[in-house]
Backbone bond lengths (Angstrom), bond angles and torsions (degrees), N, CA, C in turn:
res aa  C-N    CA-C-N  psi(-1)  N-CA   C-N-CA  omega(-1)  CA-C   N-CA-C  phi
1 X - - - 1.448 - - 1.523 110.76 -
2 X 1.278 119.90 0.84 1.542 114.70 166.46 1.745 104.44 108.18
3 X 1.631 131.05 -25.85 1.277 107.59 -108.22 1.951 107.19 -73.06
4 X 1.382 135.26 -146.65 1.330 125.19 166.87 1.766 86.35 177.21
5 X 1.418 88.95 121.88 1.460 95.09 178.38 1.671 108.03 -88.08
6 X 1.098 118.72 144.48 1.301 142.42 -150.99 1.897 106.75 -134.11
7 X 1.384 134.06 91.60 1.479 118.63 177.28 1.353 101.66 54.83
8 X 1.535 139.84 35.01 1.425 113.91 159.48 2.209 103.92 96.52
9 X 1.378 94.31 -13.86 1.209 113.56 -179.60 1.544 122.38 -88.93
10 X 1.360 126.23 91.80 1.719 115.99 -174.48 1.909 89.69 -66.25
11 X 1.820 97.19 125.97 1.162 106.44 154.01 2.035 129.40 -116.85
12 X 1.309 109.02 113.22 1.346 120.71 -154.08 1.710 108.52 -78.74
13 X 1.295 120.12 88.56 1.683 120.52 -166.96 1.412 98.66 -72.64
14 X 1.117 93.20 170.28 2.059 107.23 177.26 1.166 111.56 38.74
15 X 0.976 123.43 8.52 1.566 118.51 162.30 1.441 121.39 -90.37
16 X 1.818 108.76 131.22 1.686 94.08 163.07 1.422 130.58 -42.98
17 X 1.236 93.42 161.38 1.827 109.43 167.86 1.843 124.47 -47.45
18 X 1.899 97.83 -32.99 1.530 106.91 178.40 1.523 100.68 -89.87
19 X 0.982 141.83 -8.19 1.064 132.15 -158.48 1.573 104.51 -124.28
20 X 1.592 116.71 -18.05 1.532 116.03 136.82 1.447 124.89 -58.32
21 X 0.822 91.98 -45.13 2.010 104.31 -179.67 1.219 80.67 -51.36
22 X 1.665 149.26 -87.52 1.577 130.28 -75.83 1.584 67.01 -122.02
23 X 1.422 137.42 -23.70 1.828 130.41 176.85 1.416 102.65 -57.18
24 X 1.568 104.05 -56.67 1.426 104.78 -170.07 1.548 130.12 -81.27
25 X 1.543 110.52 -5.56 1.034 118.65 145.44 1.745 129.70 -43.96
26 X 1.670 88.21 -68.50 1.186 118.91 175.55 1.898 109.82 -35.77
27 X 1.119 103.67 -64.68 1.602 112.22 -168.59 1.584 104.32 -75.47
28 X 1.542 116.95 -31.54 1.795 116.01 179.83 2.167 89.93 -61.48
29 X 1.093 123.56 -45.54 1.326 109.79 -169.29 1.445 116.33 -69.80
30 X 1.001 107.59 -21.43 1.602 113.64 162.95 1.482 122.41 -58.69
31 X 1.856 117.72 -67.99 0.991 141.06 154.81 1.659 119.18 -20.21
32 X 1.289 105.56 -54.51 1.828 113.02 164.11 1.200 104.34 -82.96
33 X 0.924 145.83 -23.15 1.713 116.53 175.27 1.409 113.94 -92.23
34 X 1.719 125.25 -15.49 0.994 132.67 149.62 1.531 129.44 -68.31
35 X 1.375 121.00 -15.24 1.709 124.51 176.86 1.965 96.80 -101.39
36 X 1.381 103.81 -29.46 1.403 103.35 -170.67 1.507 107.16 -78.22
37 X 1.505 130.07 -17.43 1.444 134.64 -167.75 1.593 101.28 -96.24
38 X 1.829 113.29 -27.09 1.354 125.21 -174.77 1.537 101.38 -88.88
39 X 1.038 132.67 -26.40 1.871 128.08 -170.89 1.637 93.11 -83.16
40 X 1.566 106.21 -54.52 1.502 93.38 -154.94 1.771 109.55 -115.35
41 X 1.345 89.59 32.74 1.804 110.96 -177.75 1.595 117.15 24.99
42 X 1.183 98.57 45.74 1.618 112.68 167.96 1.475 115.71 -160.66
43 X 1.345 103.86 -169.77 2.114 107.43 -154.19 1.618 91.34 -105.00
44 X 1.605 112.61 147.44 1.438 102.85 174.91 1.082 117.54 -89.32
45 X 1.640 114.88 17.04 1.323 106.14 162.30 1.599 126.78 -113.47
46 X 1.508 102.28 12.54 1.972 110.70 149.53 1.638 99.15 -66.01
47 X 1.525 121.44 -71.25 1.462 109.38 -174.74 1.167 106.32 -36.71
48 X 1.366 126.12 -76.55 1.617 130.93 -158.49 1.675 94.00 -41.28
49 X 1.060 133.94 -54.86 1.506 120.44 -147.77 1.924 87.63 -98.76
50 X 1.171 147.85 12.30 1.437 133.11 123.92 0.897 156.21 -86.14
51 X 1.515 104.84 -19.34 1.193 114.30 125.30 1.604 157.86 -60.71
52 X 1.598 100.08 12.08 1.316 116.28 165.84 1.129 111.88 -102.68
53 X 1.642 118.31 -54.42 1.260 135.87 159.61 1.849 114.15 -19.68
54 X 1.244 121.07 -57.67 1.511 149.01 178.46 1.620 102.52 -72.10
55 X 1.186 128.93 -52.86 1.395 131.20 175.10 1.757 120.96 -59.87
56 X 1.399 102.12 -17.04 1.514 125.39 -175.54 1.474 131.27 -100.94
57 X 2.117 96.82 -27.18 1.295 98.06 178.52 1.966 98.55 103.72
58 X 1.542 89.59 -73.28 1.163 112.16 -161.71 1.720 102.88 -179.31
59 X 1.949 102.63 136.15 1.493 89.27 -176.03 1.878 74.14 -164.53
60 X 1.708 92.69 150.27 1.678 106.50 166.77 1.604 117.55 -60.48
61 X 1.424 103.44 170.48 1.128 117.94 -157.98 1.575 106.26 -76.95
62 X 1.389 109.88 -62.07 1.708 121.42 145.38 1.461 125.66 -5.41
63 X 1.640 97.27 -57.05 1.694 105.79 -177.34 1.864 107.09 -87.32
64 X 1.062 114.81 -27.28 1.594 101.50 149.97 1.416 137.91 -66.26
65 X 1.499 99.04 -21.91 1.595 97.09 -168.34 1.811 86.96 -84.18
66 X 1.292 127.81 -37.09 1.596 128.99 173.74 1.566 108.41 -42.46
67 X 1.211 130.64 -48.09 1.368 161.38 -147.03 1.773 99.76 -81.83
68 X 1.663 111.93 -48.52 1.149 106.27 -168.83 1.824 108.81 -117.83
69 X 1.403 96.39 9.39 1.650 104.08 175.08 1.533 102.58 45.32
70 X 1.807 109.79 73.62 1.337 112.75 -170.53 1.717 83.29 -163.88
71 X 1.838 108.54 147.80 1.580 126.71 -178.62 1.124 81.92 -68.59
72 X 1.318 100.86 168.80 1.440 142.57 -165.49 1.724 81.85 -95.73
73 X 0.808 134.25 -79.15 1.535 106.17 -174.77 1.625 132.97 -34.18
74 X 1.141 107.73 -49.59 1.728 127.65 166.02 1.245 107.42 -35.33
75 X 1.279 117.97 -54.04 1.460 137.01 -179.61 1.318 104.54 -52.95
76 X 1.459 112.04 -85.80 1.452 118.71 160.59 1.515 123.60 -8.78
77 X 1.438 124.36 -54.01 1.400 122.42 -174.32 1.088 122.77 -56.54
78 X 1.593 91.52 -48.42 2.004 114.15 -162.94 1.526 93.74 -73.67
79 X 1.154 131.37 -54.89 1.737 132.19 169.51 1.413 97.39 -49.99
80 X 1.159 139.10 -84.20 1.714 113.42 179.09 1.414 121.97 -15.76
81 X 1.432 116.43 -64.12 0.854 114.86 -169.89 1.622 133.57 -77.71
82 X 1.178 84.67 -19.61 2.114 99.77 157.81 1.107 119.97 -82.56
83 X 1.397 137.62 -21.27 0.991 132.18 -165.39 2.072 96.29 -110.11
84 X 1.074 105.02 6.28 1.733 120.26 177.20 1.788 98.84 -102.55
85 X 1.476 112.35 -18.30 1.480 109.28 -179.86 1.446 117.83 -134.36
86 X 1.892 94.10 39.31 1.175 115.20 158.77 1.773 135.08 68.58
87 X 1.851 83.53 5.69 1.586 97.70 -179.88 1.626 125.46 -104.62
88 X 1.492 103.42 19.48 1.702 100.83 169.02 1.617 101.54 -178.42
89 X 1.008 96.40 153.18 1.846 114.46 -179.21 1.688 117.69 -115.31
90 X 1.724 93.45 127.63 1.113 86.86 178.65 1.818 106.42 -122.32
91 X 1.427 79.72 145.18 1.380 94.21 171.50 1.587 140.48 -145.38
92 X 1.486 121.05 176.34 1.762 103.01 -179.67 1.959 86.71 -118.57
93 X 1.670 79.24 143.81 1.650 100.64 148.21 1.958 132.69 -69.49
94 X 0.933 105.33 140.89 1.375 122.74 172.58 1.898 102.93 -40.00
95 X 0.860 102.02 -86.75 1.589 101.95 179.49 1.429 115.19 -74.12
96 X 1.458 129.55 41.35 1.287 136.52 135.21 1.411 109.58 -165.42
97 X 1.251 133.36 109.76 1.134 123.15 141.80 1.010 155.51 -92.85
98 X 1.671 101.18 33.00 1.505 113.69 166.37 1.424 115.34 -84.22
99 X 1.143 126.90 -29.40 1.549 153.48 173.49 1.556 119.09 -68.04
100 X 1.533 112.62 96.35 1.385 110.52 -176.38 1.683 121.28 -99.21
101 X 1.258 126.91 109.00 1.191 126.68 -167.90 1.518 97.28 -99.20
102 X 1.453 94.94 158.91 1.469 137.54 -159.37 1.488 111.28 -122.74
103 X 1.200 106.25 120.96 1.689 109.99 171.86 1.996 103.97 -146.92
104 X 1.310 92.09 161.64 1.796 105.95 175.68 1.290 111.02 -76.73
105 X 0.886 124.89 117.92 1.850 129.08 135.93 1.266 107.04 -37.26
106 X 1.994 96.53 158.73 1.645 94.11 -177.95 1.792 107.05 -72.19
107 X 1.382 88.43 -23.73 1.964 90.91 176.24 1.316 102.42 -61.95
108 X 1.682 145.36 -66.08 1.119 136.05 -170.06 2.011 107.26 -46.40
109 X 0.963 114.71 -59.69 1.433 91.39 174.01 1.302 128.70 -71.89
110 X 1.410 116.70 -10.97 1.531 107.64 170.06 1.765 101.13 -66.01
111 X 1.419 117.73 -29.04 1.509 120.21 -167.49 1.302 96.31 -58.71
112 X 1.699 117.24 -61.66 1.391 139.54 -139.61 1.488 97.49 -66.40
113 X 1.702 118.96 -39.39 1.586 118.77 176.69 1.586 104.31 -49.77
114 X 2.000 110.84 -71.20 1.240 96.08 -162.22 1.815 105.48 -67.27
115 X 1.261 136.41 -11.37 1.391 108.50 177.00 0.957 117.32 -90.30
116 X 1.612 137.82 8.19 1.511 151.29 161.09 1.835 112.79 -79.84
117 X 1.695 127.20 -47.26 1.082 93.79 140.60 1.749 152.62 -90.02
118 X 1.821 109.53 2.90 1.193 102.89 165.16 1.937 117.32 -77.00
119 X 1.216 105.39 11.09 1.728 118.00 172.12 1.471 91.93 -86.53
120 X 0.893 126.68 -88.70 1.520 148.41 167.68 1.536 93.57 5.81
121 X 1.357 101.17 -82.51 1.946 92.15 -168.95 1.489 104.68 -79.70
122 X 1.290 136.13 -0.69 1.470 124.82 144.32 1.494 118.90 -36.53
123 X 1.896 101.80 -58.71 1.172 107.36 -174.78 1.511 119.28 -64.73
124 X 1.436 103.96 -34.64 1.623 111.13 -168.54 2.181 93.22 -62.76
125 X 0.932 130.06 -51.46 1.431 139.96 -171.82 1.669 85.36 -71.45
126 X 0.906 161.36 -61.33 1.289 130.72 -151.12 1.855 115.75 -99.47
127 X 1.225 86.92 -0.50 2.006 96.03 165.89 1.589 100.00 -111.02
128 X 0.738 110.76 6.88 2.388 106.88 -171.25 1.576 83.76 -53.65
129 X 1.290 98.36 138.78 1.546 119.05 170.14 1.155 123.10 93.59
130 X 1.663 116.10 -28.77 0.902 133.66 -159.92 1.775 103.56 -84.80
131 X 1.371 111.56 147.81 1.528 129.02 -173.81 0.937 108.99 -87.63
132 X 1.699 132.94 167.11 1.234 131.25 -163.34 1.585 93.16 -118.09
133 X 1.403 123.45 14.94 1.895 135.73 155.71 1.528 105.46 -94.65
134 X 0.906 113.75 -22.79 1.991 129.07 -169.36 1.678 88.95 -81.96
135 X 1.037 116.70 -83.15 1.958 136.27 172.23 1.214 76.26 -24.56
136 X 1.613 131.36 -96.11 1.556 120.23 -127.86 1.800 102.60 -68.55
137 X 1.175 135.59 -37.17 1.295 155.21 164.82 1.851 106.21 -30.21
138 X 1.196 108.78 -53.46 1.598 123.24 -155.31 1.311 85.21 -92.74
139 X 1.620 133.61 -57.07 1.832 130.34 -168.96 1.679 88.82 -50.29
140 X 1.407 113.04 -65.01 1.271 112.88 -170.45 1.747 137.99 -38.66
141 X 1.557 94.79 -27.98 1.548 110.78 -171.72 1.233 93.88 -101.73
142 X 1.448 139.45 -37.17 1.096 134.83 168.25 1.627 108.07 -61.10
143 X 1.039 119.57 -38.76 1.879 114.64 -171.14 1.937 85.93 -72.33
144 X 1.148 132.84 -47.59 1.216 105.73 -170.37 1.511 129.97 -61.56
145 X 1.476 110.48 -32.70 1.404 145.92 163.65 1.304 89.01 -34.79
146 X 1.639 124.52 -86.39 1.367 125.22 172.39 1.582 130.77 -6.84
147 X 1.437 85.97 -69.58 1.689 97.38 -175.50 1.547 119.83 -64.72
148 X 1.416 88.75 -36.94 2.078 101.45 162.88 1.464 104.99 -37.65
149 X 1.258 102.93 -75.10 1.400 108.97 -164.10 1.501 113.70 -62.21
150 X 1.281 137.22 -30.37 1.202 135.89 157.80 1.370 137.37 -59.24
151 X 1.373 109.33 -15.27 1.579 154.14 148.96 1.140 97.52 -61.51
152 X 1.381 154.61 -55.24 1.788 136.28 -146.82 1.864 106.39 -82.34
C-alpha cells in the first residue's frame, strides 16, 4: 500500500482519495479504542452495554446482543464478567425460562455515572476545535457510511 510515515503521520502514496479515507478511518477507530481503553481503563463496550442495560430498566439477553450487533457468545462473556464485578443481575422470569434478563446493580450504576462522565470529557478532547457544522457534517457522512454497509 505504499505507506511512509511522515511526523508520526502514516502517509498512504498512490492510493485514491476513498481508499485514504477508508485506511484512515480504519486506523482513527483503532486509535480511539486504544486512547479510550487507556484514559478510562476500560472497553467501550462495558459502557455501551450499561448503558443499554440502564436505558431499558431492564432488557433480555437476546435484545442486547441485537442492540450491540455482537454473538451471543460475546455477549455472554462481557455479562459474565460484569455480573463477576458485581454490576448487574441476571435473571429468568416465571413464565419463560428460556429468556434471561438483565438489570444494574446499585454498583453498576454508580459505575455507569462515573464512566458516562469520564466518556463525556473523552468526547469533549477528541472533538476540541471542532464546530457544531463539522459534528453535523461528519454524524451525517458517517450515518450514510452506515447504511452502505447495511446495504452490502
Amino acid at each position: 500500500m505504499g505507506q511512509v510515515s511522515e511526523g508520526g503521520e502514516i502517509v498512504i502514496k498512490h492510493c485514491s482519495e476513498k481508499s485514504q479515507l477508508f485506511y484512515r478511518m480504519h486506523l482513527l477507530c483503532k486509535e480511539m479504542n486504544n486512547a479510550f481503553e487507556a484514559q478510562l481503563k476500560t472497553s467501550f463496550t462495558k459502557v455501551e452495554i450499561l448503558y443499554h442495560i440502564d436505558h431499558r430498566q431492564e432488557l433480555s439477553q437476546l435484545e442486547l446482543q441485537h442492540l450491540l450487533v455482537l454473538d451471543g457468545a460475546a455477549v455472554t462473556r462481557h455479562l459474565k464478567r460484569l455480573e463477576e464485578e458485581g454490576l448487574i443481575l441476571r435473571s429468568k422470569k416465571e413464565q419463560d425460562k428460556r429468556v434471561t434478563y438483565i438489570r444494574l446493580t446499585e454498583l453498576g450504576i454508580q459505575e455507569l455515572q462515573v464512566l458516562t462522565e469520564q466518556r463525556q470529557a473523552f468526547q469533549e478532547q477528541l472533538l476540541y476545535n471542532f464546530q457544531d457544522e463539522e459534528i453535523v457534517a461528519l454524524t451525517d457522512a458517517l450515518q450514510r457510511m452506515s447504511s452502505n454497509v447495511k446495504n452490502m
